[in-house]
N, C-alpha and C positions, 0 to 999 in steps of 0.2 A: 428091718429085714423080714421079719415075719408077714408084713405087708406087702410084701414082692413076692412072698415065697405064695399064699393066698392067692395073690393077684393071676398065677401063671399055674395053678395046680386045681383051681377050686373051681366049676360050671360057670359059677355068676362072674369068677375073674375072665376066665377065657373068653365070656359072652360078652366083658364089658372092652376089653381088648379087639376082639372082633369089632363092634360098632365105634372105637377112638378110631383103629384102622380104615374102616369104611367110609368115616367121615373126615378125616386126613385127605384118602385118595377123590373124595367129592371133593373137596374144599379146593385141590390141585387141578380138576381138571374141569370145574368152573373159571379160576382165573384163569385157566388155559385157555380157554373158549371165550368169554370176555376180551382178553386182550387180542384174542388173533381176529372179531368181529371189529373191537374198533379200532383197528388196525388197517381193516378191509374198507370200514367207512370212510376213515380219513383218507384213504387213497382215493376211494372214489368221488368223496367231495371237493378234492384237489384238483382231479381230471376233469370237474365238472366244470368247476371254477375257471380252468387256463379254458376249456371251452369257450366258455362265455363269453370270457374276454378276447377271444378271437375274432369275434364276429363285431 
């Protein structure tokens, strides 16, 4: 308990709290961006693809 109490009252705990946070909200919106690019790729390699085969 003493170690949470530390963690959320003391400079070095709230700065380390700050950067878990910081790096939580990067971690989310890299695999947000990841998945919505190859998302976009496979679409467009699908539409490439029925192209092709059209001709």
């Amino acid at each position: 308990m003493h170690a949470l109490i530390d963690f959320f009252s003391t400079d070095y705990g709230l700065l380390s709290a700050v950067v878990i946070a910081i790096t939580l909200g990067m971690g989310a919106f890299y695999v947000n961006y990841f998945v919505k690019h190859i998302r976009q790729d496979t679409e467009a390699a699908e539409r490439a693809a029925k192209a092709a085969g059209a001709h």
